[in-house]
N, C-alpha and C positions, 0 to 999 in steps of 0.2 A: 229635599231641602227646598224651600221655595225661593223665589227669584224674586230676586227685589226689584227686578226690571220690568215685572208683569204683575206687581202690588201697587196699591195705595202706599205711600210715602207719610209717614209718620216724623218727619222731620220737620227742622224750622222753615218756615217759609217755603216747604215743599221743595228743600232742596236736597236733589239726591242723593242717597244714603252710602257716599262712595267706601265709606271702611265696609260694607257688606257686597258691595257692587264686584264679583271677578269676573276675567275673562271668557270663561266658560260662560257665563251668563246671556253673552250679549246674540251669541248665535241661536238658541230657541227664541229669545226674545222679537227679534227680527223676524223671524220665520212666522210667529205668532200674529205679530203686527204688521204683517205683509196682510195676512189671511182675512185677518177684520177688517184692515183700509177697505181691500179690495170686492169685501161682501157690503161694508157701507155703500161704496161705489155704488155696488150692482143694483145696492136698495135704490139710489138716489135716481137713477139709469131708468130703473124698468117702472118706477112708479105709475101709477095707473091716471094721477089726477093729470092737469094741465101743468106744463112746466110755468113754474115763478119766481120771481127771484127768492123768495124764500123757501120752497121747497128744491131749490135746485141750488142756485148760489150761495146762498147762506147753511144749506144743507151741505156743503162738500163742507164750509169751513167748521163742519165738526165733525170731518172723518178723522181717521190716522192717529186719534192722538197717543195711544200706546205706541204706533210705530216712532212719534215722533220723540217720543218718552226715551228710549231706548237706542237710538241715533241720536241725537242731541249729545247725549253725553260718551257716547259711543266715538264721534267724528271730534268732538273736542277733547279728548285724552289720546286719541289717536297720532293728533298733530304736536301735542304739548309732550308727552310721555308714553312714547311709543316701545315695542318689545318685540317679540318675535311672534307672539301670539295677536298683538290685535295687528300687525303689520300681512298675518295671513290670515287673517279676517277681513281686511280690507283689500286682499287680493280674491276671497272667495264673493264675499259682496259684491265686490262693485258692479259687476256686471249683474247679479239679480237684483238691488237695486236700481240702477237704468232700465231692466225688463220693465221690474216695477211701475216705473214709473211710464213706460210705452205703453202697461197695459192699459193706465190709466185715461192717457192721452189720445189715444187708437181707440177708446171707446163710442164706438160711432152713435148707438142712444143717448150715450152721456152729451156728447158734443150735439147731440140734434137737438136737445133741451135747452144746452146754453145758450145754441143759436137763435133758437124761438124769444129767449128772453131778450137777449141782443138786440132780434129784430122789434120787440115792442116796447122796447126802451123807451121810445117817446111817449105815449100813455101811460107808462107806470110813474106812479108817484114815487121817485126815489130820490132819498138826500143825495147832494152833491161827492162825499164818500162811495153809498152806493150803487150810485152812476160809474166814480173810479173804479171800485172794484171789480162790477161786471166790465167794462171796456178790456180791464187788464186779461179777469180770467178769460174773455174771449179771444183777446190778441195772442197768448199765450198756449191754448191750445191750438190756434191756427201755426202761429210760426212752430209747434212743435210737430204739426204734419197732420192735426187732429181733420183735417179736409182730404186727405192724401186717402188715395182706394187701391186696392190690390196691391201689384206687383213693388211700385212705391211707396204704399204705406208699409210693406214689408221689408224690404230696402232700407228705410228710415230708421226702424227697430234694432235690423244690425247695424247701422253706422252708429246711434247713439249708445250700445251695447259696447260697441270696440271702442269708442272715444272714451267710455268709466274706465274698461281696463288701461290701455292706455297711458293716461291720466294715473293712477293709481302705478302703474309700472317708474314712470319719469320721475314722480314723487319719491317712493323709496329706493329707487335708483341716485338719488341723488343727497336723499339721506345717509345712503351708504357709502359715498366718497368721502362725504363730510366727516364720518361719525370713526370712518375707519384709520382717514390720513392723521398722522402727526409726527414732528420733529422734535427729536430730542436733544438737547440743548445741556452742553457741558457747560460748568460754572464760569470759564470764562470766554464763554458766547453772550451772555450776561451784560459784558461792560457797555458801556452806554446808554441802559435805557432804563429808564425810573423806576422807580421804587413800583411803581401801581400796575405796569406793566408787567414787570416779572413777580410779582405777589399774581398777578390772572394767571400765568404761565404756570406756575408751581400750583396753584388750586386747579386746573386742568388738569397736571399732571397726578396730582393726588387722586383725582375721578380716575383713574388708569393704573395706579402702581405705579407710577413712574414722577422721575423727576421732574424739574419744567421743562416745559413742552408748548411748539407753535401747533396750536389746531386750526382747522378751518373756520371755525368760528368766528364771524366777522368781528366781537368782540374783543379777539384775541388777537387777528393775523393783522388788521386794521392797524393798531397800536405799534405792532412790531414793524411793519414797512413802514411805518412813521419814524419810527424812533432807534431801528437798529442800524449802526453803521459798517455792520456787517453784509458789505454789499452781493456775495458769494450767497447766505442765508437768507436775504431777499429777495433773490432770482430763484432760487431752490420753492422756497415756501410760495413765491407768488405763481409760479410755474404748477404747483400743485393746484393752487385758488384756481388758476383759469383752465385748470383741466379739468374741473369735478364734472362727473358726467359725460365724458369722452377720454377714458380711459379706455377705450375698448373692454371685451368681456361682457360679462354680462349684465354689467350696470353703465353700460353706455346708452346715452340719449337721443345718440342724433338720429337713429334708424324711425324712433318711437317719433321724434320731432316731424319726421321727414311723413312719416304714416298719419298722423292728426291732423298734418295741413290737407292732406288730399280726400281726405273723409270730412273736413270741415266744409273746401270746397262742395264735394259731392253732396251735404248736407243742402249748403245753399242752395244750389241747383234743383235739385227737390222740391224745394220750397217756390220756384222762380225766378230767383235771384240772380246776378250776373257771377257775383265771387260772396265769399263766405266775409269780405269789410263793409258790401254791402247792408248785408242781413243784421250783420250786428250790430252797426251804428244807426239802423234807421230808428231804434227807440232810444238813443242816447240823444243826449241836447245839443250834440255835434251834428249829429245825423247825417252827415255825409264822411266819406276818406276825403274829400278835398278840402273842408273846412278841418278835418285834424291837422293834413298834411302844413295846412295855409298858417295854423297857428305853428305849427312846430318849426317850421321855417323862420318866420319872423325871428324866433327865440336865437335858432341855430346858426344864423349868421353871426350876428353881436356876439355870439358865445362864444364862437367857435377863433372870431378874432383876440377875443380876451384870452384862452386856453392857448393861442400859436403863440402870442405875445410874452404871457408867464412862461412857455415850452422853452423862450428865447433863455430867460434869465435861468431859470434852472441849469438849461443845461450849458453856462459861462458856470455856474458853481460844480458842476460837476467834475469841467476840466479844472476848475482852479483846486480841487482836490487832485490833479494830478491824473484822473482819469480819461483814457481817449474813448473817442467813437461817440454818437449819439447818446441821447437820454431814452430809457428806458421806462417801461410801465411799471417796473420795481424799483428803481429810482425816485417816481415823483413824489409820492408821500414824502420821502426822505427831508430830501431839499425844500420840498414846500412849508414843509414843517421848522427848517435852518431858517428860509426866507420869514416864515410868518415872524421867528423869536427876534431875526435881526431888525423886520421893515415896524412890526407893531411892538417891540420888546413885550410879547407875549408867548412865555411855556406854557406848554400845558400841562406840565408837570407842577408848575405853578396854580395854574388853575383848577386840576382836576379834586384837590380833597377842597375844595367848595359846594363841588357838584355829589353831595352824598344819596345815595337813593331814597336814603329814608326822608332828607330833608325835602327832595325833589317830589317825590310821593305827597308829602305835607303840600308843598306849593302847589301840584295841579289841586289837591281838595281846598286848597283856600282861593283859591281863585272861584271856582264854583259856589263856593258859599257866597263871596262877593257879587256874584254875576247874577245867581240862579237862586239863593237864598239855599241850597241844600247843605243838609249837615253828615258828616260819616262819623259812625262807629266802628269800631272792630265788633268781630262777630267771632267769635269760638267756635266753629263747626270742624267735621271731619271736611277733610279737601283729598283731592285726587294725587297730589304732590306732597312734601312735608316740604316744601319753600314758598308753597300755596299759602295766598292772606284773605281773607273776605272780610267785609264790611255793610253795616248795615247803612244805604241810604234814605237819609228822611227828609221830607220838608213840612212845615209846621206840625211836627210832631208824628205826621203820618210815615210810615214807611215805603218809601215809591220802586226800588229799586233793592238789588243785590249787586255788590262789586266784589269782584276778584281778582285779584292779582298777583300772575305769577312771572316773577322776572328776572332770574338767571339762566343762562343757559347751562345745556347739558347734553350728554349724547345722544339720549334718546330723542330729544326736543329737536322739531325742521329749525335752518335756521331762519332770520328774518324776527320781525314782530307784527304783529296783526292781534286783535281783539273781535271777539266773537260770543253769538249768546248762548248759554244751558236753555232760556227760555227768555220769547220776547213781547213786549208789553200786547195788551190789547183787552177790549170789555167786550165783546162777543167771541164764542157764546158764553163764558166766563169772563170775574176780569181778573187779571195775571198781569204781575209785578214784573218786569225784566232779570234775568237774572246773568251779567255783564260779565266779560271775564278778559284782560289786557293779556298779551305773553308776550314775553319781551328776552333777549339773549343778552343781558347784562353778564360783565364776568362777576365773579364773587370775591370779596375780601372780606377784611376784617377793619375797617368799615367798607362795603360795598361805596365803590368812585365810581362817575358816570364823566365821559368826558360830556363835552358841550352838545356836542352832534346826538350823544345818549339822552341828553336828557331832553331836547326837541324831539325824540322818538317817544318818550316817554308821555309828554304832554301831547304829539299827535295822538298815539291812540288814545288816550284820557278822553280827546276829543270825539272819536269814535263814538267813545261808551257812554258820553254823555249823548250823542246821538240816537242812543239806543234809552239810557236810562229816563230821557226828560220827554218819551214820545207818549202820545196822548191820541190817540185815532182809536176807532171799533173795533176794525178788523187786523189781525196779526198781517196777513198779508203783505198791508200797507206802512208796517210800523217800524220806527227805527230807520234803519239803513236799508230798508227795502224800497230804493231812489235808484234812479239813470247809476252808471257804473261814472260818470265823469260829472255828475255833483255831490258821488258817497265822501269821498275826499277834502270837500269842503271846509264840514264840521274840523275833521284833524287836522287840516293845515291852516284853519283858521285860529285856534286853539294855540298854536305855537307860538303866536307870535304874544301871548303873554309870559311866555318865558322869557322874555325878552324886556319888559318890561323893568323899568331902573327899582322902582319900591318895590317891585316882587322880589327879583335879585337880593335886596340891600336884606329882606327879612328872611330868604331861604337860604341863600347862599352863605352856607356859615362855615370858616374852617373847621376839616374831620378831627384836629387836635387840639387846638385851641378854641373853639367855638364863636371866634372874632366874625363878625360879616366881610366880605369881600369889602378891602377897601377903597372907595371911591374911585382912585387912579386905575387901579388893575379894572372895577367895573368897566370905566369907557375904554381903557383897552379891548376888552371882550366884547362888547357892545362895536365897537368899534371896526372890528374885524368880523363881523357874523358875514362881509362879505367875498372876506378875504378866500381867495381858490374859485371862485362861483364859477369860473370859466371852465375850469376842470369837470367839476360836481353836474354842472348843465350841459356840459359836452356827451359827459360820461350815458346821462339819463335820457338824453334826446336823442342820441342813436338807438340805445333799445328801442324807444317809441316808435322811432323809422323804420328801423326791422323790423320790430311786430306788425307795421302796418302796411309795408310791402310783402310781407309774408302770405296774408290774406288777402291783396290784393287781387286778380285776374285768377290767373293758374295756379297750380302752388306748385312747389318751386320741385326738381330733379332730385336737388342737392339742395339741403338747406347751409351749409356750408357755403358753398360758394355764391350762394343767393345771398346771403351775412355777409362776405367777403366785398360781391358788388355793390350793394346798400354801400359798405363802409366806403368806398373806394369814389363811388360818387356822390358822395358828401365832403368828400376830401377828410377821413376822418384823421386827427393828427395824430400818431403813428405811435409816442409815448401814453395814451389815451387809451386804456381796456372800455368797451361796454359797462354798464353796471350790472347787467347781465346778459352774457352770452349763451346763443340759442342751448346748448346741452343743460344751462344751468337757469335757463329761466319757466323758475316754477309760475311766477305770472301768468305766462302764458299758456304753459301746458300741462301742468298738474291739474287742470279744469279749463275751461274756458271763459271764464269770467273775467279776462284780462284782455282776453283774447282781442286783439286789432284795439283794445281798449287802455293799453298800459302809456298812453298821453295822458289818460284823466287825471294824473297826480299834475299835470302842468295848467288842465283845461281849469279845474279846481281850482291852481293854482291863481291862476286869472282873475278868481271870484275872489277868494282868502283875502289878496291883498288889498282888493277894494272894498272886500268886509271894513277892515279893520280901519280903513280908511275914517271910514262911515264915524268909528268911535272916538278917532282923534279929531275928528269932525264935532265932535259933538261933546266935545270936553276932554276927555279921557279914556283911559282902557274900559274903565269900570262906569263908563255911563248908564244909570240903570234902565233909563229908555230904551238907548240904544238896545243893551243888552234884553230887555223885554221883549222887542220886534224878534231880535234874532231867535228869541225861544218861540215865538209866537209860529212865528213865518219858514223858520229852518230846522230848528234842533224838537219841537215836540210833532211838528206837521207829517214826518215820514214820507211815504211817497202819497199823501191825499191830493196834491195837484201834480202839474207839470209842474218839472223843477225847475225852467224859466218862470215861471209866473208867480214862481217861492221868493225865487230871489227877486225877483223886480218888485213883489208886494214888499222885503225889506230893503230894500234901496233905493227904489223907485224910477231903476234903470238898470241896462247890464253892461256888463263894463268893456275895457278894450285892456289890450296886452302892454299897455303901458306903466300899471302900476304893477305888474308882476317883475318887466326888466328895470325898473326905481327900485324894489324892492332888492332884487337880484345884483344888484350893484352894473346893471348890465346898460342905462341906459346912455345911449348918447349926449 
């Protein structure tokens, strides 16, 4: 039978053939496309002429591409609808993968090539692009040890070997807490909490046999701590939440947390580094731990004051229900949620059949169309899922792009949402269309409700994939979201805040039974409160950041436990207040390290977003098409072709400071 993993694809838009695609496929497949990368390699390596950028730079970017054929869709079904079989594919992988990719890097001819180009970079004629590109591939095989001899270059191999497993261990470790825990809920455990909540509960429960049911799914457990006043089944259920991952056995994380910092460290060190926050931040726009640490502080005071202040009033409602002792981490949804209905007379029981995903779907595409001139289709193909949508994007008629969108959750699916590509724009040495894909942990109904908070996830990743969909550069390397890890964030958090927008609202936000638009009064209700809790939500988010970023700091740490513990302890963290993610359960961090010392860039972003947006109420309105032109021009089709300061200051014409983020945040003085 042949393998549609190691064929030409005979489908639309070269998109892969998933109703022929099985699991067995993907392991020849790899093994295949391991053998060719690595003979391309060798070709590019031992070449007889003079190294050039285009026998040597421009020659790698057409190795791999079967391997890349065949992992592409391999690593994004993995994540989205995972099973037992590609879950011990991704255990037997990851480590020959990481070889892989050492053997490539460890190629001391290969790298003697790049170097020679490197060094006569100033003679060669090359566009401003091809300047980036080589700069990058050189920095990249340097920081990856490609300078490293003997006994260290061999060292380096196994530390980036154990960090794939690793990574790969903490991930389905942590999918299996998720996927395993759940509460079964008698009909009158029920009372109290809306119609939209216990319709997600019973459709949980239907994916199991079972009646409704609390899963961990933030979709699901989110709502219920909000809304249940069953205070016994909120300690129960949130007590599970904060222990996913450190349940002892054999899907406990912390041992694995504990092994990544000290091989991250010893990475650094390798390299010459002093600690492993070093190493990482020196190509982010932060570039130091003291400019992270300097932004995240500013935030964490004002926050931390606003979250001890709400902590006050909460917990006077807790005792005027008759309850003693302190407020709890399973408590504050509760009351916050009393407080929000009584301070802003806003439910969100009231507001959630506004927020329909189909409607919400339509708004991030009409926004684009508005901003960006692009138009979607539906597209009829097979997909990897049967909740799976594709669409065809065009602009003046052309087709630029493929969207996909998959957005309920389910067992197999990590939780979280994030957007990532099947294949990503570029015209060397072909040119290739994007092919975009959102995944998002929506619960399911009958019509699918998003609360509020869903549907700015919604429109963040939208923001992502137009990131990816609207980029315009040669080379793949550069395209899309291949940016500093603390300007990727940008695009999606700038995107949000058209959700926000009073005409977007009045045209998408329509009720799920009567089809009336939110009326005016309830709009500035909603609008009105986008900042209601911020003290909680920023408390919550800037301790991770701190942990993550004292974690890699110096040493790494004995106990990563009690290392979490002192972080929280000298921040004065307030004591009703969980992490947004705690070390056993933060995939950010240690499912890969691409987070790593780096999971502040949703606030460093954050910084930019608000003065993006500024720019357009600056200039008339959301939908200024100027405005919006630069921003296509200079952020969303540019990819990583410059430094991502010199992105943003070509559309702003300055970089900004932490003041429109805490305005924004409800935080400022």
């Amino acid at each position: 039978m042949t393998n549609p993993l190691q064929t030409a694809w005979d489908t639309p838009f070269d998109l892969p053939p998933f109703d022929a695609i099985e699991d067995s496929h993907f392991g020849p497949a790899f093994d295949a496309g391991m053998a060719a990368d690595l003979a391309e390699i060798a070709a590019i390596a031992e070449n007889p002429e003079p190294a050039s950028f285009e026998n040597t730079v421009e020659a790698m970017m057409r190795t791999g591409a079967d391997l890349d054929k065949a992992a592409s869709v391999f690593f994004n079904i993995a994540g989205a609808d995972s099973n037992e079989a590609r879950e011990a594919l991704m255990r037997e992988y990851s480590p020959k993968f990481a070889a892989h990719s050492s053997a490539i890097y460890s190629n001391t001819a290969l790298f003697a090539r790049i170097r020679t180009v490197w060094e006569a970079r100033e003679t060669l004629d090359l566009s401003d692009e091809q300047a980036r590109v080589l700069m990058l591939i050189h920095r990249n095989f340097v920081r990856a040890g490609a300078a490293l001899e003997g006994a260290d270059a061999d060292r380096m191999t196994e530390v980036k070997n154990r960090l794939a497993v690793l990574g790969t261990s903490f991930t389905q470790n942590l999918l299996a807490d998720e996927r395993d825990w759940v509460m079964e809920l008698e009909e009158g455990d029920l009372a109290g909490l809306p119609d939209f909540v216990i319709g997600a509960m019973r459709s949980a429960g239907e994916e199991r046999g079972l009646g409704p049911v609390v899963t961990l799914s933030r979709s699901v457990i989110v709502p219920f701590l909000q809304f249940s006043p069953r205070r016994d089944l909120r300690e129960k259920s949130y007590a599970a939440w904060a222990a996913r991952g450190a349940n002892g056995g054999e899907t406990d994380n912390r041992g694995i947390a504990g092994e990544t910092l000290k091989l991250r460290e010893e990475r650094a060190k390798l390299l010459g580094y002093g600690d492993f926050a070093q190493f990482k931040l020196e190509t982010e726009m932060a570039g130091s731990p003291d400019r992270v640490r300097d932004l995240l502080m500013q935030v964490w005071a004002p926050a931390k004051a606003q979250a001890e202040a709400d902590a006050n009033t909460l917990e006077a409602m807790l005792h005027a229900d008759g309850i003693e002792g302190p407020l709890e981490a399973w408590d504050w949804r509760y009351y916050a949620e009393k407080r929000r209905k009584a301070e802003h007379d806003l439910d969100e029981a009231e507001v959630k059949p506004y927020f329909q995903l189909e409607r919400m779907i339509e708004a991030s595409f009409a926004c684009a169309t508005r901003l960006f001139g692009l138009e979607f289709t539906p597209l009829d193909v097979p997909l990897y899922h049967e909740d799976c949508r594709a669409w065809e994007v065009a602009r003046d008629g052309q087709v630029i792009a493929i969207f996909i969108g998959d957005y309920f959750a389910r067992g197999s699916k990590r939780s979280g949402a994030w957007c990532s590509a099947f294949r990503t724009q570029r015209k060397f040495p072909d040119v290739q269309i994007p092919v975009v894909t959102n995944v998002c942990n929506f619960a399911k109904g009958e019509p699918a409700l998003l609360s509020y908070d869903d549907a700015r996830t919604l429109f963040h990743e939208f923001g992502h994939a137009l990131h990816q969909m609207l980029s315009n550069v040669t080379y793949e390397m550069i395209s899309g979201t291949s940016v500093a890890r603390d300007f990727v964030e940008l695009p999606s958090q700038l995107y949000e805040h058209w959700l926000e927008v009073p005409e977007v609202l009045a045209e998408f936000a329509l009720h799920s039974e009567t089809g009336e638009a939110m009326p005016k009064e309830l709009l500035d209700k909603v609008l009105g409160a986008a900042t209601f809790d911020m003290g909680f939500q920023t408390v919550e988010y800037v301790a991770s950041a701190l942990v993550d970023l004292a974690f890699h700091e110096g040493a790494a740490p004995g106990d990563v436990m009690q290392k979490q513990a002192e972080v929280l302890e000298e921040i004065g963290m307030p004591r009703a207040i969980g992490m947004r993610h705690a070390t056993p359960q933060f995939a950010h961090v240690f499912s890969g390290d691409g987070y790593s010392s780096g999971y502040y860039s949703y606030m460093w972003s954050e910084v930019m977003d608000a003065d993006a947006f500024e720019a357009f109420e600056e200039a008339g309105g959301a939908f200024d098409p100027e405005t919006a032109g630069k921003l296509e021009k200079f952020i969303l089709s540019a990819g990583g072709s410059r430094d991502a300061e010199e992105l943003y200051t070509a559309f702003r014409g300055r970089m900004p400071g932490v003041e429109a983020l805490l305005k924004g945040r409800g935080l400022a003085a």
